[in-house]
Every structure is written in structure tokens, then in C-alpha cells.
Steps between C-alpha positions, in 0.01 A plus 500: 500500500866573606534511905852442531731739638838376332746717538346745689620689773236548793544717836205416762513708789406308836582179366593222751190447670128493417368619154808668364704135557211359315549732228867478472474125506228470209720727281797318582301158381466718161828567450573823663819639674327596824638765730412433864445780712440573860677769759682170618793321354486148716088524359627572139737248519339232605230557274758503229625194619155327461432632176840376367432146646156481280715599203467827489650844415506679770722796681490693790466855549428656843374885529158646690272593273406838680925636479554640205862505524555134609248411207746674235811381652362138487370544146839624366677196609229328262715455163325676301391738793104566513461506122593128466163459661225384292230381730435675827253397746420776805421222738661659851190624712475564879192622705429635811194494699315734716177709562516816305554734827826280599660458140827645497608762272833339464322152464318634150790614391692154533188334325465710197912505491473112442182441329518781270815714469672267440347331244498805279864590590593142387319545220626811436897280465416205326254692213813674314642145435162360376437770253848456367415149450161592367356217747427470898258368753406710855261345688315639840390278775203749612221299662116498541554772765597685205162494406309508813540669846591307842499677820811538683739469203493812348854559398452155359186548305616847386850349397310209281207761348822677396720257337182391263492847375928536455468189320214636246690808455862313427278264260414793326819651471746209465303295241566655216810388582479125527462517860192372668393595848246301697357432848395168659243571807551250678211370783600325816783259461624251759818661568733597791366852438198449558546218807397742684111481345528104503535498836235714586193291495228748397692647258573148347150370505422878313738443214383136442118580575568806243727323207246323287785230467481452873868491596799698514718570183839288502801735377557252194123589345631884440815383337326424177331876442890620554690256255159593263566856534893480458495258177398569114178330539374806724642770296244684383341490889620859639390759755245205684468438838442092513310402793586163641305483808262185483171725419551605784434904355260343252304433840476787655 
């Protein structure tokens, strides 16, 4: 089984903190040229810089997910431009939280922006250049909420149901092309995103009463699915949704 990434190029959205810095890091360690992305250049660059000090390949390249002209001004400058891509992870995600009677209109909007359009309008850039090459790798960080409901969330939830079904339809209409399209579901990590829910003692003592494995998910135990998913030994794995939650869903 082949996991390396050796000479590939991979752009993770959301990368210098939390999962998507585990991700980035993991396919750096197999030999990818990592693109580090975040809406700010003193983040990206100092992730850069600690990538490059463990030996890796790493660059820089600062854009919001959710501004679509900002995102194709900073994938021009790639050389190459988008279709040097050949591994694309939609990592980027916000939330927002609130009772359904005080949810801002303009607050769903800004959560399906991040969490879903653009992931398909980034797809929709790098997939030229991957069927040209006749090989590619796009991988979705949904989560378990894209299988379940949780009150208070529901831009969130609605945003994660809908990003498991854009990646089953790409799957379907990009493999035949070489190009494989996946989603990783992850559970509840121990990550700055979520420090929120760590600090919150009932909520902790729910996710560790409710995770058959007791405990919280470090960022480093997802890495693995993505590097799967991106290399030859998971190429004939398309349009799944890979839960990584602990049992948590098995649970319920």
C-alpha cells in the first residue's frame, strides 16, 4: 500500500490551527508540497515557518474562503494557477450559535458561504486541472452533525448535511475522471474550535460519557483518514463520508 504523497501538490483550507494543521502536517511528513491557508498572512506564515523547520514543503497562501474574488486572485499567483492543484481538502468551517427565533438571516448566510459554497466553488477551480491530469484528490471535512441534528446550530448542521451530499454528487461526476471525492465526519476533536465545548463542563462530561472511547479526539487521530483518502492506497474509496468520531454515532 502506497501512502505517500511525493510530489504532490496539496491546498488545505483553514490550515494553521486545529485539524486542518494536523492535516497539512501529516501530508507534509508524506512528501507533499503543502499550501497553508488562512484569511491571515502573519498565521500563514508562521505556520509555514514551522512546517519548513520539520523539513517540510510548505508555502503560504492567504485568501477567505467565503470571497470568491480574493480566492481566485490568490490561486492565480499559484504557478500553475488552481489547476496545479492535485489534492484539495475543504477544511475552513465557522459556526454560529443561537435559538432558532434569534438566528440571523445574514448569520446563515455566512455559514453556508464557508462551509459549503465554497467548497464547491473551489472545487469547481481546481477539477479542470485534475481531469487534464487524469488524477486528483478533494476531500470534505463534514462532521457527525452531518449526520445528526443539534439544536441551536442549524446553519451548521444544514451546512455539514449538505457538503456530504456535494461530495457524493462530485464523486459521481468527477470519477470517471481519475478524481476521487470524499468526506471525513469528523466527531469532537480537542481543538481551539471547539474550546469553547471543553470548557463547558456538561457539555464535556456529555462527549466523554457519550464517545465509547471515553475522551476527546486529538487533531493528529483524523490526519490518517485524510493522507488515506489523498494517497493511491485509498483510490478506489470515493463518494464516502468517513466517520471519525470515537463511536461516538455508533452510540447513539
Amino acid at each position: 500500500m502506497d501512502f505517500r504523497l511525493d510530489g504532490r501538490l496539496a491546498l488545505i483550507t483553514g490550515s494553521t490551527r486545529g485539524l486542518g494543521l494536523a492535516i497539512a502536517k501529516a501530508m507534509g511528513e508524506q512528501g507533499a508540497r503543502v499550501i497553508i491557508n488562512s484569511r491571515t498572512d502573519a498565521d500563514c506564515q508562521a505556520t509555514v515557518e514551522m512546517l519548513s523547520g520539520l523539513g517540510h514543503d510548505a508555502t503560504a497562501l492567504v485568501f477567505d474562503a467565503a470571497d470568491v474574488p480574493g480566492r481566485q486572485a490568490a490561486l492565480a499567483r499559484l504557478d500553475g494557477g488552481a489547476g496545479s492543484i492535485d489534492i484539495l481538502v475543504n477544511n475552513a468551517g465557522i459556526i454560529h450559535r443561537a435559538p432558532l427565533a434569534e438566528f440571523p438571516e445574514e448569520r446563515w448566510r455566512s455559514v453556508l458561504d464557508v462551509n459549503l459554497t465554497a467548497p464547491f466553488l473551489l472545487a469547481q477551480q481546481v477539477a479542470p486541472g485534475m481531469i487534464e491530469r487524469g488524477w486528483g484528490r478533494i476531500i470534505n471535512i463534514s462532521s457527525i452533525l452531518g449526520q445528526i441534528g443539534r439544536a441551536t446550530i442549524p446553519a451548521y448542521v444544514s451546512s455539514k448535511h449538505g457538503l456530504i451530499g456535494l461530495t457524493r454528487t462530485l464523486a459521481v461526476e468527477l470519477g470517471p475522471h481519475g478524481v476521487t471525492v470524499n468526506a471525513i465526519n469528523p466527531g469532537y476533536f480537542a481543538t481551539e474550535f471547539n474550546a469553547p465545548l471543553i470548557a463547558d463542563e456538561t457539555f464535556d462530561t456529555m462527549v466523554k460519557t457519550r464517545t465509547p472511547l471515553g475522551r476527546w479526539g486529538e487533531p493528529v487521530e483524523l490526519a490518517g483518514a485524510a493522507v488515506f483518502l489523498a494517497s493511491d492506497a485509498g483510490g478506489y474509496v470515493n463518494g464516502a463520508a468517513l466517520t471519525v468520531d470515537g463511536g461516538m454515532t455508533a452510540a447513539l
